[in-house]
C-alpha angles and dihedrals in degrees: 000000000000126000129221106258085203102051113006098245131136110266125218132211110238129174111252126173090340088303126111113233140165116244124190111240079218122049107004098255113165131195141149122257107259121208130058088259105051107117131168142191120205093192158335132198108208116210107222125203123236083251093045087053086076098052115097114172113209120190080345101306120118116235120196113209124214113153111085125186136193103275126146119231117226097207098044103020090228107148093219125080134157107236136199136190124234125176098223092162138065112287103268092053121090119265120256115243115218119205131198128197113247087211119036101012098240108154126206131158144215138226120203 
């Protein structure tokens, strides 16, 4: 992870003429990475199983889920997701429900 000496924001790596560089979110800085081992990876799809659809990891626990609802997805349109409950606010705030699409994975959430 590298910082924008300009502006202090976090800078990418993006693909530009066949070269790999780093680019500030902020300003627009560009430069390319310096040291032997600086690599980096731009990105990875990662191919899921049907099993593995079901498998959310929390603070580095797995969780299997197993409960779905009728929910409908917004990506895929299906009306059935797993779904799972964080507590992402202060205490005396409602939990936020997670949802999962049974079908194509796609996770969203809802506040109350």
């Amino acid at each position: 992870m590298e910082f924008c000496p300009r502006c202090g924001k976090l800078m990418v790596p993006i693909r530009k003429n066949g070269k790999v560089i780093l680019k500030c979110t902020g300003c627009g800085y560009e430069k390319e990475p310096e040291g032997q081992n600086n690599k980096l990876i731009i990105s990875h799809k990662v191919q899921h199983s049907p099993q593995e659809r079901g498998i959310v990891v929390i603070e580095g626990k797995k969780v299997n889920l197993k409960a779905t609802v009728k929910a409908k997805c917004p990506k895929c349109g299906y009306n059935r997701a797993y779904f799972w409950m964080v507590q992402t606010r202060a205490a005396d705030e409602p939990s936020t429900r997670f949802f999962k699409c049974a079908r194509c994975g796609y996770v969203w959430r809802e506040y109350d």
